[in-house]
C-alpha positions in Angstrom: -78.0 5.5 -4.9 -78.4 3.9 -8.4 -76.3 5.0 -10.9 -77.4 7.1 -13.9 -74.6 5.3 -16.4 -75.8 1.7 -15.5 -79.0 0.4 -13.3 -76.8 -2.1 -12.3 -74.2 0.2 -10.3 -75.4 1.4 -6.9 -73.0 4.0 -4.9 -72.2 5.2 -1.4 -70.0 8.2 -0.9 -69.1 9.9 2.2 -66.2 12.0 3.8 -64.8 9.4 5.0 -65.4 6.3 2.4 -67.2 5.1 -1.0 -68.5 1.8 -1.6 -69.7 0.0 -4.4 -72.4 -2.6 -5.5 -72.4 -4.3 -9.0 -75.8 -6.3 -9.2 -76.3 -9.0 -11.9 -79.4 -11.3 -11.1 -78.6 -12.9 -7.6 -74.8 -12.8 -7.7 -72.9 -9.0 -6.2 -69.8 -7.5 -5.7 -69.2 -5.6 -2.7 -66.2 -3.4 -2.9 -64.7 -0.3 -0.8 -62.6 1.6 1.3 -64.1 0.9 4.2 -64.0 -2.9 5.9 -66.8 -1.9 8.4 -69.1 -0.3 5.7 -68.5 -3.5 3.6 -69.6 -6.0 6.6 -72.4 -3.5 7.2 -74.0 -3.6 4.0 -73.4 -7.4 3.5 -75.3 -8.1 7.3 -77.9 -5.6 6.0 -78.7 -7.8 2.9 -78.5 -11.3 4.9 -81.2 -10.0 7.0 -83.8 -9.9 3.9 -82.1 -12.8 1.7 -80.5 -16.0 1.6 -76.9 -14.6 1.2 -73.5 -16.8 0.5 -70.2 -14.5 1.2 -67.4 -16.2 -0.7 -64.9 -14.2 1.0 -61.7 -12.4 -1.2 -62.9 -11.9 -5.0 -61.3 -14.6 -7.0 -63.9 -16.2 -9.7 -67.1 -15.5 -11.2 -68.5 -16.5 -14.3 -65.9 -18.3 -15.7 -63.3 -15.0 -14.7 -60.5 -15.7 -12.3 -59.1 -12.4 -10.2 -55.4 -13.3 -9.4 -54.5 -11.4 -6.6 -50.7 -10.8 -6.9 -48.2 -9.8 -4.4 -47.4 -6.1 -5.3 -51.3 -5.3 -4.9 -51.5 -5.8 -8.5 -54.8 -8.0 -10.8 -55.2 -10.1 -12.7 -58.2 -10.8 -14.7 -58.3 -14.2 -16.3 -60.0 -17.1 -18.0 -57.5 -20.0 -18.0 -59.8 -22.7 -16.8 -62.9 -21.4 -18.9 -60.1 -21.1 -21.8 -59.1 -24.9 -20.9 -62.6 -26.3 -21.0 -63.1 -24.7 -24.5 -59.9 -26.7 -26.2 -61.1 -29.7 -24.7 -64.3 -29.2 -26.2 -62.8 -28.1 -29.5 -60.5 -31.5 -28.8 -57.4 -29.5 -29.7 -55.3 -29.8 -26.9 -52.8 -31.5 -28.4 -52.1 -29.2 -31.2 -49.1 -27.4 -31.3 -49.1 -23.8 -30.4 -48.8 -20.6 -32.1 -47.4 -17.2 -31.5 -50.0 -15.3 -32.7 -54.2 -15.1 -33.4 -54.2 -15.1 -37.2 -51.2 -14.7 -40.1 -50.8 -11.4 -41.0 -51.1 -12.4 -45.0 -54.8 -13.8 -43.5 -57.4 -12.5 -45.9 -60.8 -14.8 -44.9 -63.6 -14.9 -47.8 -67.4 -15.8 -47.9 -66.7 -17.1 -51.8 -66.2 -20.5 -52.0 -67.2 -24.5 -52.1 -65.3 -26.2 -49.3 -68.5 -26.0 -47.1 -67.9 -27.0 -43.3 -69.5 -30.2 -42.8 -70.5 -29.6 -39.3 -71.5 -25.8 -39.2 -73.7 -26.0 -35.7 -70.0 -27.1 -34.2 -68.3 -23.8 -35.7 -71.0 -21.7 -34.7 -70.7 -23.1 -30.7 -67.0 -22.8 -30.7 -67.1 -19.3 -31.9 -69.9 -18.2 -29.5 -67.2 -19.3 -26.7 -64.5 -17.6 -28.2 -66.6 -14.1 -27.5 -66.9 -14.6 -24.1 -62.9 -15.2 -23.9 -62.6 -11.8 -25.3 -64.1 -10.3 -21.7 -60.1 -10.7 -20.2 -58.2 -11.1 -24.0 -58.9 -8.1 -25.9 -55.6 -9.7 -28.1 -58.4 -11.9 -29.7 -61.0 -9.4 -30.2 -59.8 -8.6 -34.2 -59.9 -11.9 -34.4 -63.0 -13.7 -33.2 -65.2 -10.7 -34.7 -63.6 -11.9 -38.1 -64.3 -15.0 -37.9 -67.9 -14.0 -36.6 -68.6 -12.8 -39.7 -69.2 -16.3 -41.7 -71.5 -18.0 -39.0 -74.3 -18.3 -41.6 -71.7 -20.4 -44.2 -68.6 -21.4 -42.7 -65.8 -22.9 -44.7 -63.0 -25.1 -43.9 -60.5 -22.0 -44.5 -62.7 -20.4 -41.8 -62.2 -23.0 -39.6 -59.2 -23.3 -40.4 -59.0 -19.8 -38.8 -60.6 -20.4 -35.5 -58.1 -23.2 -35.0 -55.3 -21.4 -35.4 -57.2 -18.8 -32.2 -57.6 -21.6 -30.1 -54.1 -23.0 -30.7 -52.8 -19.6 -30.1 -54.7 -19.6 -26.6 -53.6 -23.1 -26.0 -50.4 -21.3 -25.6 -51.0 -18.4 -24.0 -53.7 -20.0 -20.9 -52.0 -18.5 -18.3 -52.2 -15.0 -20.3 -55.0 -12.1 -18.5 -55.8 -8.5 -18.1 -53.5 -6.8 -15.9 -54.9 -4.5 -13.6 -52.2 -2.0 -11.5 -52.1 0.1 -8.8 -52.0 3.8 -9.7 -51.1 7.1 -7.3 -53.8 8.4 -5.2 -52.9 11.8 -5.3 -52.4 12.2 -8.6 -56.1 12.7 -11.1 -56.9 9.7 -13.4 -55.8 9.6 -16.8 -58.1 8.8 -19.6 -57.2 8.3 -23.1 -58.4 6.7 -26.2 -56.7 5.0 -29.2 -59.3 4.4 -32.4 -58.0 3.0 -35.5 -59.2 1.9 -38.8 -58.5 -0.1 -42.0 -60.3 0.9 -44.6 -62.0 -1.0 -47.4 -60.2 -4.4 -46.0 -63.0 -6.7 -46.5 -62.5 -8.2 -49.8 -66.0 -9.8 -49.9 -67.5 -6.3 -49.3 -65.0 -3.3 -49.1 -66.4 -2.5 -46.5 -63.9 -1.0 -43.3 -62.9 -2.4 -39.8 -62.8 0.2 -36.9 -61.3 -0.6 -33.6 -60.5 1.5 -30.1 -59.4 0.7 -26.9 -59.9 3.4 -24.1 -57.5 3.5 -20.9 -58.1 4.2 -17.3 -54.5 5.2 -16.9 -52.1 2.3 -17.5 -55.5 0.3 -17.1 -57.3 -1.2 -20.0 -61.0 -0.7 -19.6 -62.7 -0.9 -22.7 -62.2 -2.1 -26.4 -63.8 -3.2 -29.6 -63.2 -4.4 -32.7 -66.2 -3.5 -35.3 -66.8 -4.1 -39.2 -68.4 -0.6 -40.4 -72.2 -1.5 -42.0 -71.7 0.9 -44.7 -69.4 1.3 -47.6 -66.7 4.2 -47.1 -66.0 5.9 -50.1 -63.5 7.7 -48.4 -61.1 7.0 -45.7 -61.6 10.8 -44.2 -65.3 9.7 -43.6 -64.5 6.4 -42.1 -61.8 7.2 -39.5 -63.9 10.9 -38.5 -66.5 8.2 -37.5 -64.1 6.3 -35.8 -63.0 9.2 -33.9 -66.3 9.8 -33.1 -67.2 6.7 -31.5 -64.1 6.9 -29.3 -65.5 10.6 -28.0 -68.8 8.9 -27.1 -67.5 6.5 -25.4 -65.2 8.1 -23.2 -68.2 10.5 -22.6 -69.9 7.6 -20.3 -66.5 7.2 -18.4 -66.3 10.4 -17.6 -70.0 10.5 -16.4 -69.3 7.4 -14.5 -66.3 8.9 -12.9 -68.2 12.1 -12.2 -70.9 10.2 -10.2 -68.1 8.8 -8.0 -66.4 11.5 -7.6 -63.2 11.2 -9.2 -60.9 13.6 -10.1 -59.8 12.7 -13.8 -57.4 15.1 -16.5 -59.0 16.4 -19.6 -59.5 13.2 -21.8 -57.0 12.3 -24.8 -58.1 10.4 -28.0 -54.8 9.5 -30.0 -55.2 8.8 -33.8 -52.7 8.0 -36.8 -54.0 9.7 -39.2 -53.0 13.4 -39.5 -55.7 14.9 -42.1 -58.1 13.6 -39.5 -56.6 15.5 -36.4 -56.2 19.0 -38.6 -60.0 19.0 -39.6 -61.1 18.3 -35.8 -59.8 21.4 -34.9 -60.4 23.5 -38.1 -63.6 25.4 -37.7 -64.2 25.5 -41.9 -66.0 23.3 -43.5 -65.4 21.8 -47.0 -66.4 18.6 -49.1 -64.3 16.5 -47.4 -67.0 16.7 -44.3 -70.3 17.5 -45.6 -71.1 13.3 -45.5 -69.6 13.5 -41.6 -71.4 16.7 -40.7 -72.9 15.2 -37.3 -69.9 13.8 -36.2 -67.8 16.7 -37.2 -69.6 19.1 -35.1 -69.6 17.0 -32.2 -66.0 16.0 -31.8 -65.3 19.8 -32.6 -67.6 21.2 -30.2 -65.4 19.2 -27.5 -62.1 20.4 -28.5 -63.3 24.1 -28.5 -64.8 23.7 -24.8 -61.2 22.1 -24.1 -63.2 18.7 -22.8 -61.5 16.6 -25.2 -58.0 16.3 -26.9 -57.1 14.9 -30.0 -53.4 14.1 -30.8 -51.5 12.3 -34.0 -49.5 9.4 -33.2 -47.4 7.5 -35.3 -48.6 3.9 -36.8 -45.9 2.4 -35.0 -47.5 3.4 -31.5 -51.2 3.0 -32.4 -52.4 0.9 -30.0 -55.6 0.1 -32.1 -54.1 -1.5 -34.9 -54.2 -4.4 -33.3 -57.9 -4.3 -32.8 -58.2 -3.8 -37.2 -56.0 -6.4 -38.9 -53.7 -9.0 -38.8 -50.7 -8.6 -37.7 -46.8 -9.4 -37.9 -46.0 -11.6 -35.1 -43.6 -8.8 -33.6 -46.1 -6.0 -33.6 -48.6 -8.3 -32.0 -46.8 -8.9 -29.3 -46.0 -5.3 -28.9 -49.4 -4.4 -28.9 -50.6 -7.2 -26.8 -48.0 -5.8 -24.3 -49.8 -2.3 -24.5 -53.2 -3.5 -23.9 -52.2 -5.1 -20.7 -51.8 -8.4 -21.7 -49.6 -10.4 -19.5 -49.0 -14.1 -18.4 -49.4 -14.5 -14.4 -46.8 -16.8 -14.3 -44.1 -13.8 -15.1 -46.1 -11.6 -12.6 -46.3 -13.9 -9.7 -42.7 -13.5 -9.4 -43.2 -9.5 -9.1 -41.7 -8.4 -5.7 -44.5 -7.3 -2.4 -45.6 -3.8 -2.2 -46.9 -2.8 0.9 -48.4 0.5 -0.1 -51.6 0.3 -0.4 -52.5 3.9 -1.9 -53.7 2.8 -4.9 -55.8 -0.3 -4.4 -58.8 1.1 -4.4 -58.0 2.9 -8.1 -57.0 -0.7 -8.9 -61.0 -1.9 -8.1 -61.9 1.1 -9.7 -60.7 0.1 -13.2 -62.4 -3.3 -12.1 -65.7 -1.4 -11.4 -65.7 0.7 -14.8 -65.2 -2.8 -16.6 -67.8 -4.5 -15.4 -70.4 -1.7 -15.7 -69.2 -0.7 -19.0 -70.9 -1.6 -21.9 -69.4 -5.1 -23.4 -69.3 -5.1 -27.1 -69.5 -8.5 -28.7 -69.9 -8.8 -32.8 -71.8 -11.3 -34.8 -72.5 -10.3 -38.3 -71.8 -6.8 -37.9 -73.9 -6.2 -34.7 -73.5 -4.7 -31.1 -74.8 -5.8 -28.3 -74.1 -4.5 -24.5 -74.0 -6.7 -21.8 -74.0 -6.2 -18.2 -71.5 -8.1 -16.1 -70.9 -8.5 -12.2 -70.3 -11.4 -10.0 -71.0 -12.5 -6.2 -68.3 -12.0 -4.3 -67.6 -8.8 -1.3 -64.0 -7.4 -1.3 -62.6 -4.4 0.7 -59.5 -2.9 1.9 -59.1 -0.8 5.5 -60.3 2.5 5.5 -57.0 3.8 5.3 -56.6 3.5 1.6 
């Protein structure tokens, strides 16, 4: 059965397994909890097409899948990463702690022109794709997005300072872990925004990030294309975006028949919480009227939640500005961040329980809808790979 969230996505359920099918072009993922249904599908297809099976999933497209000993993933792009600082011939530059200064304020306003702006605009169209697995980088690379047209040397000056923070951090990836079977998924949201922080413009920067329990599955980083006279209007619509979004989990999850809790978006900004579950309307909303009534209408049919959190927890914030180097790596830490040479070490876990929740997050992130920026536009990308993986049907 195609899938009504993504044309891409084709399911199998039964009493006694579920299997899944990402398509992308000629290259497929096979995944399930059931070996035999796996090998039954992948002979099925043979018969009809010239088919390669490249065994256990562990690269495609320039994304590695660690497999690590607790059952654990690992999504990474160290050699794709690798391949970029040769070609950016900084490989011998000293690393960095962290993406971008947090006293960084870039500008489109000045004469210290890049002499070679073709070579800025190809290393910054490879820094997006490295954003697939390091959503650390995603503030970061859609600021310096922003000044493809005229790049400056202060602007390259910034995307040196990302690539000799990833210089250092190679072996860094998205960690993917094993979550209780018995227990229903947890999805929440974290949306954040800085308003009027674009000195060129005033215009704001909204970021979310949207968890599939402990498991990162979505994120973005986006600089608003209207000016905000007000921060109200700017982080309602921030909130917003966060609901939609985690509306097209949930239908996704639906159609696979997971059991998930009621789905929690966490915000820092208090005034913002208050009117989403105030019924009354006043000045403060009649430029947000849309997306007042739809967040609301959620929260009164108890299908969405929407909770305060304080600045110091927002995960988001790292998706909005620049940071210190401590609350960086806090943050990084949140999003699931993590270097596989600490987790390599991790001790075997023989249960196998939650594996298939672990492939599940996998799923949701390659038929979720990629974001990428340049110059203040989305774009959504489909993204799957050719490999078959399974577990036994015991799982």
């Amino acid at each position: 059965m195609v899938s009504k969230c993504d044309n891409s996505l084709f399911i199998h359920t039964s009493s006694t397994s579920q299997l899944f099918i990402l398509v992308y072009v000629d290259d497929i993922i096979v995944t399930g909890s059931s070996h035999s249904q796996v090998q039954k599908v992948i002979k099925d297809i043979s018969t009809s097409f010239a088919l390669k099976q490249l065994g256990q999933l562990d690269y495609f497209l320039g994304i590695e899948i660690k497999h690590l000993p607790n059952g654990s993933l690992l999504m990474t792009q160290s050699k794709y990463i690798k391949d970029l600082l040769d070609r950016a011939h900084t490989t011998s530059s000293k690393d960095v702690t962290a993406p971008m200064t947090s006293t960084c304020k870039l500008s489109n306003k000045g004469d210290d022109a890049y002499d070679d702006p073709t070579f800025y605009r190809s290393i910054v169209g490879a820094l997006q794709y490295a954003t697939f697995t390091r959503p650390d980088i995603t503030y970061n690379v859609n600021k310096v997005c922003q000044f493809l047209s005229h790049p400056l040397n202060s602007h390259c000056a910034a995307v040196k300072r990302i690539l000799r923070y990833l210089q250092g951090t190679t072996s860094y990836g998205l960690y993917m872990q094993q979550t209780s079977i018995s227990a229903p998924l947890a999805l929440t949201a974290f949306c954040d925004v800085d308003w009027t922080s674009d000195i060129d413009d005033r215009k704001s920067t909204c970021g979310a990030c949207v968890f599939l329990d402990p498991n990162l599955i979505t994120w973005w980083s986006k600089k608003q294309i209207t000016i905000s006279r007000s921060s109200t209007k700017v982080e309602y619509k921030s909130l917003a975006l966060a609901a939609q979004e985690l509306m097209w989990v949930e239908s996704l999850l639906k159609e696979i028949k997971f059991i998930y809790m009621t789905p929690k978006i966490y915000c820092d900004n208090l005034s913002i919480v208050v009117m989403s579950h105030n019924p009354v309307l006043h000045h403060k909303t009649k430029h947000i009227e849309l997306d007042l009534y739809f967040v609301r209408d959620k929260i009164q049919n108890k299908t969405l939640f929407v909770h305060h959190i304080p600045s110091s927890l927002q995960t988001a914030d790292v998706l909005t500005k620049p940071l210190t180097i401590d609350k960086f790596t806090n943050f990084r830490q949140q999003l699931q961040v993590k270097d596989y040479n600490n987790l390599s070490n991790t001790v075997k876990n023989p249960q196998l329980q939650g594996y298939i929740r672990v492939w599940l997050s996998v799923v949701v992130i390659l038929a979720n809808r990629f974001y990428y920026q340049c110059n203040c536009k989305w774009e959504r990308f489909g993204f799957f790979s050719l490999y078959w993986q399974s577990k036994p049907s015991d799982i």
